[in-house]
Residue frames relative to the residue before (quaternion, step in Angstrom):
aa qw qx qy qz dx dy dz
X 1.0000 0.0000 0.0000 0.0000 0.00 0.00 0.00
X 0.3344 -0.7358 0.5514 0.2065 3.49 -1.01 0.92
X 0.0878 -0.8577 0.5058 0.0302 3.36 -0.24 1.63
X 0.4299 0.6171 -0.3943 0.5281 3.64 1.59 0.08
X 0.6824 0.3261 -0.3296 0.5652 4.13 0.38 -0.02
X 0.4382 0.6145 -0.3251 0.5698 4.02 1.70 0.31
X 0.8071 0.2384 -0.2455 0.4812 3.06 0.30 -1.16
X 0.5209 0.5773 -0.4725 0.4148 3.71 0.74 -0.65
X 0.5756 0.3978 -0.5086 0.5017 4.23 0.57 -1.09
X 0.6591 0.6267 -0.3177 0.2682 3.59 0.21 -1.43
X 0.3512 0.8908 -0.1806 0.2249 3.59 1.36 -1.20
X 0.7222 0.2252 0.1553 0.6353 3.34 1.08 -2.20
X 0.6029 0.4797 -0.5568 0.3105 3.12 0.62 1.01
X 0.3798 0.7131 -0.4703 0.3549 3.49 1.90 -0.28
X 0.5047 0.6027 -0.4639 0.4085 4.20 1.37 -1.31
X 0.7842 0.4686 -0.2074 0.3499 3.86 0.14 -1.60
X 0.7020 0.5973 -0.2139 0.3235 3.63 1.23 -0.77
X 0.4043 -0.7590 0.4272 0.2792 3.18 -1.26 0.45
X 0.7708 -0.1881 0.1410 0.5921 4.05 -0.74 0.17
X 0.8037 0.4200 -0.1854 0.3785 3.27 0.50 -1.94
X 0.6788 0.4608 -0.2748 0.5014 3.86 1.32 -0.86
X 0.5291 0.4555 -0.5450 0.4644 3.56 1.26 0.67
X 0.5623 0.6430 -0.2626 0.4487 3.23 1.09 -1.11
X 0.8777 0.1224 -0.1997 0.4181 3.27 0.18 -0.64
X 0.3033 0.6542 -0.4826 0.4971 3.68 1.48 0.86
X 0.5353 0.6718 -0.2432 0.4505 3.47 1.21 -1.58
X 0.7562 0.4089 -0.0344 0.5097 3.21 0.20 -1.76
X 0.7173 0.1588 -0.4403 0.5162 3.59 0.26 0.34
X 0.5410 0.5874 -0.5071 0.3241 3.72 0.08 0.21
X 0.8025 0.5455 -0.0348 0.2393 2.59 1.01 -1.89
X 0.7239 0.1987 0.0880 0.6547 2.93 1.70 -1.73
X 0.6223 0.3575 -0.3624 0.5946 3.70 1.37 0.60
X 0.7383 0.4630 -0.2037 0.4461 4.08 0.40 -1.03
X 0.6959 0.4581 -0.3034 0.4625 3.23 0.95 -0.95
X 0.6580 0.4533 -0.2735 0.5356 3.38 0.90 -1.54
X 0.5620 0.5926 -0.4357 0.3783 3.22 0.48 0.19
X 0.7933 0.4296 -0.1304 0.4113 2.96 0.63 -1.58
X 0.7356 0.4610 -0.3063 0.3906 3.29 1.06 -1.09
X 0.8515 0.2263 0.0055 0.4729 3.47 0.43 -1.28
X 0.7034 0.3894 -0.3674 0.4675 3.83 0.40 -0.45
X 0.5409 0.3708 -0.5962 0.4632 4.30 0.66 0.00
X 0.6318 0.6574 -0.3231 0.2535 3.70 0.89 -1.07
X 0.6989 0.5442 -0.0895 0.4554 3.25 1.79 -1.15
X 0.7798 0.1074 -0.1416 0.6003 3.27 1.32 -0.30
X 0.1540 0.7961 -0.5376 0.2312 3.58 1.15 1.08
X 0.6957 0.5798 -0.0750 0.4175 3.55 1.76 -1.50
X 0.5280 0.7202 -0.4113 0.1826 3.20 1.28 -0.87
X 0.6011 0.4506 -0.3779 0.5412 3.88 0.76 -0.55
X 0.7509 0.4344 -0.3465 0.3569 3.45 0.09 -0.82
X 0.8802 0.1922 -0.1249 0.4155 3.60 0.89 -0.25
X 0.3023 0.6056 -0.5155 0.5254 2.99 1.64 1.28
X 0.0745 -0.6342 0.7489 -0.1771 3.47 -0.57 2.02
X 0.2397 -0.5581 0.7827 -0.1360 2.45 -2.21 1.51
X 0.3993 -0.7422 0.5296 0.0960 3.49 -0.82 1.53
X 0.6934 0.0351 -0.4965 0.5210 3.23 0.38 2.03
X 0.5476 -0.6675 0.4712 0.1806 2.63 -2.09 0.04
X 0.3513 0.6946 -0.5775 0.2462 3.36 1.15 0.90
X 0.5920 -0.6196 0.3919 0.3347 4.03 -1.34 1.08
X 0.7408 0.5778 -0.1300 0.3169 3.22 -0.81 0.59
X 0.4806 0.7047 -0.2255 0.4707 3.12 1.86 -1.65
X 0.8271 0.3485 -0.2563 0.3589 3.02 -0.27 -1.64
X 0.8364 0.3070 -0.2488 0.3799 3.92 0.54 -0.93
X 0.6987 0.4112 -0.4190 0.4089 2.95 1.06 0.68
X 0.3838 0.5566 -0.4047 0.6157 3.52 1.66 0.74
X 0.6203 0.5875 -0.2942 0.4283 3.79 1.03 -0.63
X 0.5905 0.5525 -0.1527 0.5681 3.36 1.70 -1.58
X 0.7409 0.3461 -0.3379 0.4660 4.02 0.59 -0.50
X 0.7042 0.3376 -0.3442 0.5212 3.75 0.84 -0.87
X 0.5602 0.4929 -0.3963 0.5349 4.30 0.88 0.04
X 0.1720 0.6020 -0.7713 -0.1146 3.36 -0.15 -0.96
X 0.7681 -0.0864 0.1427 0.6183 4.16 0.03 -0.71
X 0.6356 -0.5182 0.5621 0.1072 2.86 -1.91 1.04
X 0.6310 -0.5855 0.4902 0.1368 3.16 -1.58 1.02
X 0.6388 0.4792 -0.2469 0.5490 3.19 0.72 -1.17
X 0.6391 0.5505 -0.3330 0.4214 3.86 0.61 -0.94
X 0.6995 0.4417 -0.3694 0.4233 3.23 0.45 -1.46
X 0.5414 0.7388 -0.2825 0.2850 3.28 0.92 -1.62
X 0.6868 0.3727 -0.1758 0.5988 3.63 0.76 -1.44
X 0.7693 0.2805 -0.4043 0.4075 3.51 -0.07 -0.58
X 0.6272 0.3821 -0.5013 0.4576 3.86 0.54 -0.13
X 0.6030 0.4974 -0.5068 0.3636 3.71 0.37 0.11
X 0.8015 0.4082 -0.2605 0.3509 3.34 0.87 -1.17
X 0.8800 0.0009 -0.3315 0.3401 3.13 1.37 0.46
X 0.1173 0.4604 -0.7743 0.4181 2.63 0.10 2.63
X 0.6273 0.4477 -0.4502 0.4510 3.96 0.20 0.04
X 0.8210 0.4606 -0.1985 0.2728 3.77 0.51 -0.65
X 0.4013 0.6196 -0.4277 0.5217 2.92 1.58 1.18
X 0.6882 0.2761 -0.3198 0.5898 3.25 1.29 -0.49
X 0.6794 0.4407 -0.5353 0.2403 3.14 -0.03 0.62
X 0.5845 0.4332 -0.5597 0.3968 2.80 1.79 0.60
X 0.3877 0.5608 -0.6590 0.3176 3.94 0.26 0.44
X 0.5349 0.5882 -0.3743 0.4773 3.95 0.75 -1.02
X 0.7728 0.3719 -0.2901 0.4245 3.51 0.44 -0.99
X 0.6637 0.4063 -0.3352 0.5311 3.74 0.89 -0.77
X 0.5996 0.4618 -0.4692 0.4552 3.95 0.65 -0.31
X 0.8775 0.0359 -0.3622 0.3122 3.65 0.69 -0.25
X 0.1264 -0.7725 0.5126 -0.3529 3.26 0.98 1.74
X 0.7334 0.5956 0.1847 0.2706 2.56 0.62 -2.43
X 0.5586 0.3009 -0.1740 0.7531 3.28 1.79 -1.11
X 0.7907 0.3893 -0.3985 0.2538 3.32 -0.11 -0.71
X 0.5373 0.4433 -0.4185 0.5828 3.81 1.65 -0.04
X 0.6816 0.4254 -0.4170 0.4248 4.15 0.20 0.03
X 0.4289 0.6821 -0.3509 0.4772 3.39 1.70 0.01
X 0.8226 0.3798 -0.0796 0.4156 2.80 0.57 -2.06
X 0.5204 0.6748 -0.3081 0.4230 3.21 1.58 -0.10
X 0.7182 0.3640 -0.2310 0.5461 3.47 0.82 -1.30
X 0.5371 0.5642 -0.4280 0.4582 3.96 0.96 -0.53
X 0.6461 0.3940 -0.3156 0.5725 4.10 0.87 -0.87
X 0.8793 0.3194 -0.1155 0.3339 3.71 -0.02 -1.20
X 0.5341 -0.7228 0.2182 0.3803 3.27 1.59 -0.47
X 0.7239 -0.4716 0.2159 0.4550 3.56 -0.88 -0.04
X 0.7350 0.5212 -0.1023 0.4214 3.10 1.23 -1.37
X 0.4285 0.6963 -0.4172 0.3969 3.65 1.60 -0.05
X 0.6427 -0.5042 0.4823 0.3164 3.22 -1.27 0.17
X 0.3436 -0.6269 0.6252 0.3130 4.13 -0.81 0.45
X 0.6100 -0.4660 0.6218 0.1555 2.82 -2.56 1.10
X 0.8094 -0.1939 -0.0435 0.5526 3.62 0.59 -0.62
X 0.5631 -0.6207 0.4501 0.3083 3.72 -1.03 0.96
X 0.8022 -0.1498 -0.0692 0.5738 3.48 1.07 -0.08
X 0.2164 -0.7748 0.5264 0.2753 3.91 -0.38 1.13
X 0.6513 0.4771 -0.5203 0.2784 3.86 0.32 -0.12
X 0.3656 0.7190 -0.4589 0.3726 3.67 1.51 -0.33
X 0.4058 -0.5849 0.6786 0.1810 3.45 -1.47 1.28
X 0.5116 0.4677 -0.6830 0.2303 3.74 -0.19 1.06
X 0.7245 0.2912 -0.4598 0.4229 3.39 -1.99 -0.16
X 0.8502 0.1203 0.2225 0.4617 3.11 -1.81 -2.07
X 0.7174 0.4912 -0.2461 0.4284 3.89 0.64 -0.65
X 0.5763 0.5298 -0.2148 0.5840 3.60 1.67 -0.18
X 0.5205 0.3952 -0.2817 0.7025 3.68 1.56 -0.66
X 0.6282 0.5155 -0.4344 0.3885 3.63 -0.14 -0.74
X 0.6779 0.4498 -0.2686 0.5157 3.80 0.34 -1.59
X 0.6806 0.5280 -0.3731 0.3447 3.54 0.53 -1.18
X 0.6407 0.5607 -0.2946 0.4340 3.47 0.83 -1.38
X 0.4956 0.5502 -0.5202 0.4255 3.78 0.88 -1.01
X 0.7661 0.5268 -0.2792 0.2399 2.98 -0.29 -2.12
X 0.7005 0.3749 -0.2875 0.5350 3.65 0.69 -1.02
X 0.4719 0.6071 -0.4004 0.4983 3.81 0.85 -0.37
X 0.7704 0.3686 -0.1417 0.5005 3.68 -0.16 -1.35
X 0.6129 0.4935 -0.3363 0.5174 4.03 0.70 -0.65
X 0.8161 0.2364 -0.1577 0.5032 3.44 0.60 -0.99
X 0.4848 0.6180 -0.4322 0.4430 3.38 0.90 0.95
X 0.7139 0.3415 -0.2227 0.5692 2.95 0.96 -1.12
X 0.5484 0.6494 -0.4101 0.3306 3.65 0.83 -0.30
X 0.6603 0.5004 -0.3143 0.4636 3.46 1.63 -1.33
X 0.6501 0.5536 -0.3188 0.4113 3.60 1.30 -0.96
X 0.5329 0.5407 -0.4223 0.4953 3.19 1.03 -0.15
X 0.7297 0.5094 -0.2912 0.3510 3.64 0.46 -1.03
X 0.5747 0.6208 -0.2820 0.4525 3.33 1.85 -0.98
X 0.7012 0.5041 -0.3238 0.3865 3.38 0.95 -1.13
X 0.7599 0.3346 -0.1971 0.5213 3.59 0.85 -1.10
X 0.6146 0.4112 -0.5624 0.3700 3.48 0.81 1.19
X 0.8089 0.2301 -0.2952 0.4534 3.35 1.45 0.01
X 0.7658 0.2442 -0.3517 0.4798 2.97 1.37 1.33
X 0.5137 -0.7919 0.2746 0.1836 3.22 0.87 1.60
X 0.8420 0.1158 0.0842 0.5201 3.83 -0.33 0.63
X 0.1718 -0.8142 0.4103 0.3731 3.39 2.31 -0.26
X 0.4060 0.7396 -0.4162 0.3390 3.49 0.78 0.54
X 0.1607 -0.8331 0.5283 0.0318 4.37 -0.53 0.32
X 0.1733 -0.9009 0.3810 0.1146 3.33 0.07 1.62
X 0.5800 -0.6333 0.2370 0.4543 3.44 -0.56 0.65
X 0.8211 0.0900 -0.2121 0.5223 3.56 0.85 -0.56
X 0.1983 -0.7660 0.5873 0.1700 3.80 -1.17 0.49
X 0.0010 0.8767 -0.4432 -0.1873 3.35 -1.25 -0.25
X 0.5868 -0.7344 0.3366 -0.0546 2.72 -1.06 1.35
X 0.3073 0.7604 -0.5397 0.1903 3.88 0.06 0.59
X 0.2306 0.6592 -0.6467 0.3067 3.67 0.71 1.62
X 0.4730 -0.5072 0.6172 0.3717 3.85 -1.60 0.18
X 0.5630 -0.3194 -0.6787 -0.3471 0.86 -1.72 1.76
X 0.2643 -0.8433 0.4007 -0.2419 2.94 0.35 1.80
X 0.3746 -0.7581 0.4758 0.2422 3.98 0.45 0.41
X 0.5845 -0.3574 0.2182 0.6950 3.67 1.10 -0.97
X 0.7855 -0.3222 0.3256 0.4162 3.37 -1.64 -0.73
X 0.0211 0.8915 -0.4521 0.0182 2.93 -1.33 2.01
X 0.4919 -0.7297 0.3389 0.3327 3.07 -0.15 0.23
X 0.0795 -0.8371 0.5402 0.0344 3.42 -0.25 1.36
X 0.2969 -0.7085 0.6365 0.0698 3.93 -1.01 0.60
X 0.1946 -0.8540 0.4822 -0.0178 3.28 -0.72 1.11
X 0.4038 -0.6880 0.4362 0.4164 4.09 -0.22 1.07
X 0.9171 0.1333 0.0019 0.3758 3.09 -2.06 0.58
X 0.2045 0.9029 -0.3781 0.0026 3.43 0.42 0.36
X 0.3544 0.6573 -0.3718 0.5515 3.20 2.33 -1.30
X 0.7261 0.5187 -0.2668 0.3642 3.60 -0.26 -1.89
X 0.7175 0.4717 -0.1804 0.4797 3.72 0.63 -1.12
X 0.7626 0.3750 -0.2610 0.4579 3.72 1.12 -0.17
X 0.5173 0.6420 -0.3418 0.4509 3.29 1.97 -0.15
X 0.7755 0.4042 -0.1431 0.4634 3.25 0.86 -0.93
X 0.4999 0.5437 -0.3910 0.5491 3.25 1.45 -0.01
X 0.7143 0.5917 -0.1850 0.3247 3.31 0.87 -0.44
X 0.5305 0.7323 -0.0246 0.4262 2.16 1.87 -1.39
X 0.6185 0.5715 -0.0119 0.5392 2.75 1.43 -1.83
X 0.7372 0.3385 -0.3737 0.4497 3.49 0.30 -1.06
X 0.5900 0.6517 -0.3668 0.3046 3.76 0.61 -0.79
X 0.5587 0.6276 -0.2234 0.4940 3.37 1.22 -1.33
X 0.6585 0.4171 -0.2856 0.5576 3.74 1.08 -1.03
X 0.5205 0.6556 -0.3627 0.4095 2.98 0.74 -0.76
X 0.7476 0.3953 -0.1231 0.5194 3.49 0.11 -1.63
X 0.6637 0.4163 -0.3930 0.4814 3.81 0.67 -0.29
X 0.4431 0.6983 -0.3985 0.3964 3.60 1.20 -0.68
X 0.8231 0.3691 -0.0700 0.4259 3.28 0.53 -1.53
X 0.7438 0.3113 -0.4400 0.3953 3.08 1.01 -0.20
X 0.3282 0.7225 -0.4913 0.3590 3.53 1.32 0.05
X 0.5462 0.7032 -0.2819 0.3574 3.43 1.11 -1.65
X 0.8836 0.3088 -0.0405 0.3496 2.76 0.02 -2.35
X 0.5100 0.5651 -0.3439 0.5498 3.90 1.51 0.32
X 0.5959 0.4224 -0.2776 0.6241 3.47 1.07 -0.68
X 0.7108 0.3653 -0.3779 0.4675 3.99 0.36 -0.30
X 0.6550 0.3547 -0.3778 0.5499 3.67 1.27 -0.24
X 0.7120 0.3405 -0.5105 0.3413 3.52 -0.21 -0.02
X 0.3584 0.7490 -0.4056 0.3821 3.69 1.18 -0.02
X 0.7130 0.4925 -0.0250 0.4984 2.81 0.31 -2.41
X 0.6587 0.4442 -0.3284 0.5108 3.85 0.69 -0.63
X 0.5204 0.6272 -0.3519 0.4604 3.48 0.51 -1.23
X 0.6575 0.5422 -0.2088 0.4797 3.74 0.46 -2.30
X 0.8523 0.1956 -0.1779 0.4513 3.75 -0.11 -1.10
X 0.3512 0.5554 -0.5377 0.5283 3.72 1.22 0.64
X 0.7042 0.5251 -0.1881 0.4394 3.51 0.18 -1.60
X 0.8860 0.1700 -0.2673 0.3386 3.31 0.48 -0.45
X 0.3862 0.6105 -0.5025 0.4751 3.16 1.55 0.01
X 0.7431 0.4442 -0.2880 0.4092 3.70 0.20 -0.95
X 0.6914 0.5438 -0.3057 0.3644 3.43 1.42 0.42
X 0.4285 0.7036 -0.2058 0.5282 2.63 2.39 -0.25
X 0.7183 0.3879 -0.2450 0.5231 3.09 1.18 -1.66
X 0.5780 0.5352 -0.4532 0.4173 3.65 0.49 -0.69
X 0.8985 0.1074 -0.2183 0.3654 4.04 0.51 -0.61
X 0.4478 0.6996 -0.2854 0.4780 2.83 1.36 1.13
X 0.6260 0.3953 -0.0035 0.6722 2.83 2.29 -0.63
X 0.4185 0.7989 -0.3165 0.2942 3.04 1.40 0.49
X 0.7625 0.3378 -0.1198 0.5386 2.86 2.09 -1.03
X 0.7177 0.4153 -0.2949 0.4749 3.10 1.29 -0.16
X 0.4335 0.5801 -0.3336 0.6036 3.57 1.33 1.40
X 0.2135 0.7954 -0.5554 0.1150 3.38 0.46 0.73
X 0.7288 0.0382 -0.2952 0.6166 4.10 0.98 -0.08
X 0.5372 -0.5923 0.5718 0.1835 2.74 -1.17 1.52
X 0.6295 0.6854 -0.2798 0.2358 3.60 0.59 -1.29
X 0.7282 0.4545 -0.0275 0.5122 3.40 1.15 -1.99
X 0.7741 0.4659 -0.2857 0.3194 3.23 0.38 -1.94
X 0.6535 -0.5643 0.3322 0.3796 3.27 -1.49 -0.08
X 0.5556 0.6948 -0.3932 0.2324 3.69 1.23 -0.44
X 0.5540 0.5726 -0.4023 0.4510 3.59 1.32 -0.33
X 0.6466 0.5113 -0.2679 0.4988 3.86 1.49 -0.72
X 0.4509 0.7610 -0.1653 0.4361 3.27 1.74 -0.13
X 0.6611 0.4507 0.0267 0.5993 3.08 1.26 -1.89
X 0.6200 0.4624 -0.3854 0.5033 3.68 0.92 -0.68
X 0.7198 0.5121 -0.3374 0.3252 3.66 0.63 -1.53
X 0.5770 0.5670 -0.4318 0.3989 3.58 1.45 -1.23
X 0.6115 0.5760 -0.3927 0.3743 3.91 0.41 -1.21
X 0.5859 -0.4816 0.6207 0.1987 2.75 -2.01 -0.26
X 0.8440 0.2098 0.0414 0.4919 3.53 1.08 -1.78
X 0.1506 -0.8091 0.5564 0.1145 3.67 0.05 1.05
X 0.4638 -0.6235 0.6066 0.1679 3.48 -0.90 1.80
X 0.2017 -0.5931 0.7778 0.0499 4.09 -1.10 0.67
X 0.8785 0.1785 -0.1421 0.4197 3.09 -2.01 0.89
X 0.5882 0.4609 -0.4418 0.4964 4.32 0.85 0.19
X 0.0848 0.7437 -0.6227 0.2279 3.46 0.06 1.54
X 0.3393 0.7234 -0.4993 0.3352 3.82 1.24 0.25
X 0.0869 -0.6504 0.7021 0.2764 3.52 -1.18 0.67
X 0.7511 -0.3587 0.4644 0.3024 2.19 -2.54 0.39
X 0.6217 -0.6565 0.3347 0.2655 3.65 -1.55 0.64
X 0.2931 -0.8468 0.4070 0.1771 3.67 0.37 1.09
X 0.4108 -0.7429 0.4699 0.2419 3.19 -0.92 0.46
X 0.4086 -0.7693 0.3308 0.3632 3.81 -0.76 0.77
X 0.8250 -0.2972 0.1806 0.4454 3.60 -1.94 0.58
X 0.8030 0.4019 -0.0111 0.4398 3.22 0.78 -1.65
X 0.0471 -0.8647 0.4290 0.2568 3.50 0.05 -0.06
X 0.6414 0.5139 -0.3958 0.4097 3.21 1.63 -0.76
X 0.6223 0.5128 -0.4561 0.3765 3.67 1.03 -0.99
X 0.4488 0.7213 -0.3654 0.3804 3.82 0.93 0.11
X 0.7240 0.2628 -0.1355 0.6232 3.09 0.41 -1.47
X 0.6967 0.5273 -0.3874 0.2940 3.74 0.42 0.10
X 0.5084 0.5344 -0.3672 0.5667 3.13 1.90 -0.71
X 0.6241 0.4728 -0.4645 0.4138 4.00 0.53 -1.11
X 0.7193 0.4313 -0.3706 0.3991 3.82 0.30 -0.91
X 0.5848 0.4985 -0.4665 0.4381 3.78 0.72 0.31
């Protein structure tokens, strides 16, 4: 698999991310892809070929191989990477959604109109759910792969000998497995790395929250705090305020708010007639 034309999609998502989603972009290339690539297909390229069973009845050995394997390392390996990476590539894809409507926007309405969003790579609205959804997506991926590995390999660990007494097997043999030390480092090696992305998935998903929370309420402060010192809604600056907080600036809603009249009593006196 050509994982160099991967990382390049993968590339533009450092622009949209936050400290921790560089950090842990970093950390899977570096200390998941690479180790991949370099040393763990290399390490278990042999494992069939030099998994020996102490006889020579046909059959034994690959079907003692099939009960302690159920699936390859290297397999799992690739498919939990490729999809812990393919959530972010959908934020890449909804950021240029995003350009490509504010495009089509200024190409219909012109240069001089007003913009759909003030910035499309910004984590607000639908693009703030999107990022979120990754994070819980990619956490609970690697969590299930974790769960896979240490149900069909206990302690994620490979013992040096197994045995084996399935048909058609003669009785109980004793099968020996290549390189196994080597094969339990890097499994390890491996699981930790999830590990460490686990958490930091976590601890990004507890900050954009917490941000989000003290956005929200700050802008409730200012909204009723600004209640009195906003008397035309029309002119002042608090209506340019409300646009910057959003995500989606409304075009063409020049309507005022409904004003109340000079008089108030000759109001309520005209309604009671």
């Amino acid at each position: 698999m050509n994982w160099g034309i991967f990382e390049g999609l993968l590339s533009g998502v450092n622009k949209y991310s936050t400290a921790f989603g560089r950090i842990w972009l970093s950390l899977v290339f570096i200390f998941r892809v690479l180790v991949y690539l370099v040393t763990a297909e290399r390490v278990w390229s042999d494992d069939h070929k030099d998994f020996d069973c102490n006889t020579k009845q046909p059959g034994c050995s690959n079907v003692c191989f099939d009960e302690f394997f159920p699936v390859s390392h290297v397999r799992l390996w690739a498919l939990q990477l490729i999809l812990v990476t393919c959530p972010s590539l959908l934020v890449v894809m909804h950021v240029a959604y995003r350009e490509a409507r504010e495009k089509k926007h200024r190409e219909v309405a012109g240069e001089d109109c007003g913009r759909l969003y003030l910035n499309p790579g910004k984590k607000r609205g639908g693009l703030w759910w999107t990022y979120v959804c990754s994070l819980v997506f990619k956490a609970s991926v690697d969590t299930a792969f974790l769960y896979v590995f240490h149900s069909f390999y206990p302690r994620y660990t490979l013992p040096h000998v197994v045995k084996c007494h399935i048909a058609p097997c003669p009785n109980t043999v004793d099968c020996f497995i290549s390189k196994p030390s080597e094969k339990n480092i890097f499994t390890l090696f491996m699981v930790v790395t999830a590990a460490v992305c686990i958490l930091l998935n976590l601890i990004e998903l507890a900050y954009l929250v917490s941000k989000r929370c003290r956005e929200g309420l700050a802008a409730r402060r200012a909204r009723a705090t600004g209640v009195g010192h906003c008397p035309d809604y029309a002119t002042s600056s608090c209506k340019g305020d409300d646009l910057l907080s959003g995500d989606l600036i409304f075009l063409g809603s020049d309507s005022h708010p409904p004003l109340l009249p000079d008089l108030p009593r000759d109001h309520v006196k005209k309604t009671i007639l």
